[in-house]
C-alpha positions in Angstrom: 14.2 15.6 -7.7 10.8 15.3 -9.3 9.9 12.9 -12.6 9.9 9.1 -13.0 12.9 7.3 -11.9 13.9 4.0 -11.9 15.5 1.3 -9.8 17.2 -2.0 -12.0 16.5 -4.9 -9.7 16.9 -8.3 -10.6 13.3 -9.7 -13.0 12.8 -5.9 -13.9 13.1 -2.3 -13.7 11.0 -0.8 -10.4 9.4 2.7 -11.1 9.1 5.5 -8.4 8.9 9.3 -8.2 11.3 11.5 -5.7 10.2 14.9 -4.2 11.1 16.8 -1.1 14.0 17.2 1.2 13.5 16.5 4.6 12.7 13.4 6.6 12.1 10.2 4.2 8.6 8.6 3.2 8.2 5.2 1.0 4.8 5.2 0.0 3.6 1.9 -1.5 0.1 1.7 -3.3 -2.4 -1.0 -2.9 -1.9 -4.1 -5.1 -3.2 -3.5 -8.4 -2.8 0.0 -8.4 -0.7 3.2 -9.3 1.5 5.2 -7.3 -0.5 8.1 -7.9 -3.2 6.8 -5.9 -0.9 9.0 -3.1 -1.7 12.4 -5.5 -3.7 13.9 -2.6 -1.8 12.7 0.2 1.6 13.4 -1.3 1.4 16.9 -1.3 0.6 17.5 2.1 3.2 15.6 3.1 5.4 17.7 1.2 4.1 20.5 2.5 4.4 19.4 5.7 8.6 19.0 5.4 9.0 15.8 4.3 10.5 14.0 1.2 8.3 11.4 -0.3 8.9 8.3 -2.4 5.9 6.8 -4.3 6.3 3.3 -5.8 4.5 1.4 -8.5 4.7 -2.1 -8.0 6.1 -4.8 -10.0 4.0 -5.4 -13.2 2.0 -1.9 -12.4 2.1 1.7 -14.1 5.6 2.2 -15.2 7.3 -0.7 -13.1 8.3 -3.6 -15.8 5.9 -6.9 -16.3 7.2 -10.0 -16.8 8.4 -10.6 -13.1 9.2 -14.1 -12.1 6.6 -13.8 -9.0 5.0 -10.8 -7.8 3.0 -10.2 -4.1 3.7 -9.1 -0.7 7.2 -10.6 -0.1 8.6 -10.0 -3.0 7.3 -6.3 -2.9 9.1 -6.2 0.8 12.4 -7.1 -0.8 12.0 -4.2 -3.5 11.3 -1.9 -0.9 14.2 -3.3 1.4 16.7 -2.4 -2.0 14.9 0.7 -2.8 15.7 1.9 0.6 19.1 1.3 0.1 19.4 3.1 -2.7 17.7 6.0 -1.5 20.8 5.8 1.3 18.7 8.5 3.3 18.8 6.7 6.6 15.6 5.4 8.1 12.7 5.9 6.5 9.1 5.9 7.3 7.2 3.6 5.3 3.1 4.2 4.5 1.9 1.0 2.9 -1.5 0.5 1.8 -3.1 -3.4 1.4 -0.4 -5.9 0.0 1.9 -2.7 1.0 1.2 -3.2 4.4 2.5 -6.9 4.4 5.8 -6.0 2.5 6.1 -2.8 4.8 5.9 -5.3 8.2 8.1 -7.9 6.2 10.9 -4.9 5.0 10.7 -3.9 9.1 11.6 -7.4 10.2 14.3 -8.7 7.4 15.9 -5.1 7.7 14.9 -3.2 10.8 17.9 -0.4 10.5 16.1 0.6 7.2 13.2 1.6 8.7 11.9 3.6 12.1 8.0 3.6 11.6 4.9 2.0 9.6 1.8 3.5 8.5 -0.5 0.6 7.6 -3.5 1.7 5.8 -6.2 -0.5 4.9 -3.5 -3.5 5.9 -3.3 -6.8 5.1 -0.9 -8.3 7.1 -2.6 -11.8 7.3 -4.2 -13.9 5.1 -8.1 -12.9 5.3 -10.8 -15.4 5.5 -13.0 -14.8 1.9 -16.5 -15.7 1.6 -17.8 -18.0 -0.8 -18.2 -14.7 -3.0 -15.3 -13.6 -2.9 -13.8 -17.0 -3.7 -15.7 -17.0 -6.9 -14.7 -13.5 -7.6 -10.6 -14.5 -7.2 -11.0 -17.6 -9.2 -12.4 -15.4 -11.8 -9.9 -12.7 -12.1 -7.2 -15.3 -12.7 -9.4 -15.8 -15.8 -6.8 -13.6 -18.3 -9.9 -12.7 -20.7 -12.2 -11.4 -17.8 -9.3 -10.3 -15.2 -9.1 -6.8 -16.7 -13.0 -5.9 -17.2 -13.9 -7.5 -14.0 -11.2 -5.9 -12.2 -11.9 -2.5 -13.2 -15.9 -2.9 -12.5 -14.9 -4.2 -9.0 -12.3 -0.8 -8.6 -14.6 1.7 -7.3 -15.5 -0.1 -4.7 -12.7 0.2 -2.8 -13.2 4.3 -2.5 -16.7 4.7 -1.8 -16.1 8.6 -1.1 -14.2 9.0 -4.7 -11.9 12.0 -5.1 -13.3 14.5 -8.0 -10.7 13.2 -10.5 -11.4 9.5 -9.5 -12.5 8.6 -13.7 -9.2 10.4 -14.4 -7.5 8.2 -12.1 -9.0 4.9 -13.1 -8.9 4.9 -16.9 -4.8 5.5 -16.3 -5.0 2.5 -14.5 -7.2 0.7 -17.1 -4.7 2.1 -19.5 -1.6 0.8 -17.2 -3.5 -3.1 -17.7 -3.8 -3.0 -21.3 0.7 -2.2 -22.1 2.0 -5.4 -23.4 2.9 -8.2 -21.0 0.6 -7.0 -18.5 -2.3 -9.7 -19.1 -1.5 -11.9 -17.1 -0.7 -9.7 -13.9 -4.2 -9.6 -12.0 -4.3 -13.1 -12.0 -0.7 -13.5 -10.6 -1.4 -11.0 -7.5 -4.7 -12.7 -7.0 -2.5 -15.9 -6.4 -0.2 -14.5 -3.3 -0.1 -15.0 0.6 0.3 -12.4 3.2 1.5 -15.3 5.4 5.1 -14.8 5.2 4.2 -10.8 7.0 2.2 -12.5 9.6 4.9 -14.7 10.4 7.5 -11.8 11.4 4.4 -9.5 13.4 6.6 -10.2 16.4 9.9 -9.5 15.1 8.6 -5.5 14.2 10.1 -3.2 16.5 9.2 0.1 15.3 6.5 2.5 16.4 3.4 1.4 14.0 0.0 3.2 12.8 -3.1 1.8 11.8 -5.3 3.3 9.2 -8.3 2.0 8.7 -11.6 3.0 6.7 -14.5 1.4 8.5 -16.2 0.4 5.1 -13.5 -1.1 3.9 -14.9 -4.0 2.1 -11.9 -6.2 2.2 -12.8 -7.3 5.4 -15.8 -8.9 7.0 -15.4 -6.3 10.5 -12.7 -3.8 9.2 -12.8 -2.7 12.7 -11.5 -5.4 14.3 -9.0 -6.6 11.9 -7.4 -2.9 12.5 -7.5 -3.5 16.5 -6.3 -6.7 16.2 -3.3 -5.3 14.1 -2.9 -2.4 16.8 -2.3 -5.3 19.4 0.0 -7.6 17.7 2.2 -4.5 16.8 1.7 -2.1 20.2 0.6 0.4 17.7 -2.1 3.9 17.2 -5.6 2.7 15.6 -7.2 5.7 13.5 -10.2 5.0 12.2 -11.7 7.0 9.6 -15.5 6.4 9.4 -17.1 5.6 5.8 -13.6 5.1 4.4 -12.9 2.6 2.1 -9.9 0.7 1.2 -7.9 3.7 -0.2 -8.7 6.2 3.0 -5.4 8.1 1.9 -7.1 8.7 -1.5 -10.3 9.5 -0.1 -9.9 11.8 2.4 -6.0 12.7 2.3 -6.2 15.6 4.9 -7.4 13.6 7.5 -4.6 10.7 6.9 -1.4 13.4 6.4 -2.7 15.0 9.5 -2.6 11.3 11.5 0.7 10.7 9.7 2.1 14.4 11.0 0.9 13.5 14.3 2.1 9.9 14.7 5.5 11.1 13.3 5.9 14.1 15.3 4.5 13.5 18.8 4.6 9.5 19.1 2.0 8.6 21.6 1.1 5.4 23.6 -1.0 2.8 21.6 -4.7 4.0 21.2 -7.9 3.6 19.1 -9.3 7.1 18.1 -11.9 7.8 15.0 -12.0 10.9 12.6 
């Protein structure tokens, strides 16, 4: 089942690749990123018995631009119709940042579509930026300095790179640069995470947290993941010196929470690694 394939949805064509046979996994990338940011984690997964999905977003790798709105909601509602296409029964979903939101939206607008949530790195409220990071937004819905500032602000989300990390960010850079895609940063940089926070309480399914504890996206990545763990009853991991991506950066240690939480549920609990 491996190679690109595509989904028609209505505003554009969704890309994602299909490998494996056994139990379902969506995986959705960060925003702003490619679905091969799961290249590590994916084949473990495989390995383990699994079948995996991995997703580009709207206006990303080789999803279609030109969208009529892009961000966390309307990335739930792909995943909600990718699902049922895939017509596999429940699925687990893994979804990284923006991922996270539209993962915890997808459980709550269509809970028979889904029986568990890896959130890694999560968003699943609206964070509360500093005044440089306020500057930084405004400025990468700037179209002539999105893409340059964008990609010098990239590595800082995986401060332990993977070995082919240049490999993987000049596709992305590459990925920017295909016509009608100038104008993409600035429309994620523009979405809300509050529609996900409004439906925390309507999620039903067993949930893990993943979070790096030098993830940069948050002031105390710490506690944003244990307050995540308590509005959703779920398992905090913690992976110490991670970043944003800690799937990409240290992919053995994720596939073997991911194994775990999948295989031998447990009660709600905060562990590191």
């Amino acid at each position: 089942m491996g190679g690109t394939r595509y989904l028609e949805l209505p505003g554009g064509r969704l890309a994602y690749d299909d490998e494996g046979d056994g139990p379902l996994i969506v995986c959705l990338p960060s925003m702003l990123d490619l679905r091969s940011q799961y290249r590590h984690l994916r084949p473990l997964l495989l390995a383990a018995g699994y079948r995996v999905v991995t997703v580009d977003q709207r206006g990303m790798g080789d999803s279609d631009a030109g969208w009529p709105e892009y961000g966390s909601t309307p990335l739930g509602r792909d995943l909600v119709a990718l699902l049922r296409h895939l017509d596999a029964g429940p699925a687990l979903v893994h979804g990284c940042s923006n991922g996270a939101a539209a993962g915890v939206w997808a459980a709550a607008e269509a809970p028979e579509l889904i029986d568990g949530l890896v959130l890694s790195g999560p968003f699943v409220r609206d964070g509360k930026a500093g005044l440089a990071q306020r500057l930084t937004t405004a400025l990468l819905r700037v179209p002539g300095l999105a893409r340059p500032l964008y990609m010098s602000y990239y590595p800082k989300w995986e401060p332990n790179p993977p070995a082919d990390f240049a490999e993987h960010r000049a596709a992305l850079d590459a990925s920017f640069r295909r016509p009608g895609r100038s104008a993409v940063i600035g429309a994620y940089m523009s979405m809300s995470h509050a529609e996900a926070e409004a439906r925390l309480d309507r999620v039903a399914v067993p949930v893990l947290v993943i979070m790096g504890t030098a993830d940069i996206d948050w002031p105390d990545p710490v506690a944003e993941a244990e307050w995540i763990g308590r509005r959703l009853g779920g398992e905090v991991v913690l992976i110490d010196g991670a970043g944003h991506h800690p799937h990409a950066e240290f992919p053995e240690r994720v596939a073997e929470a991911i194994i775990r939480f999948r295989e031998r549920p447990t009660s709600p609990s905060s562990r590191r690694s």
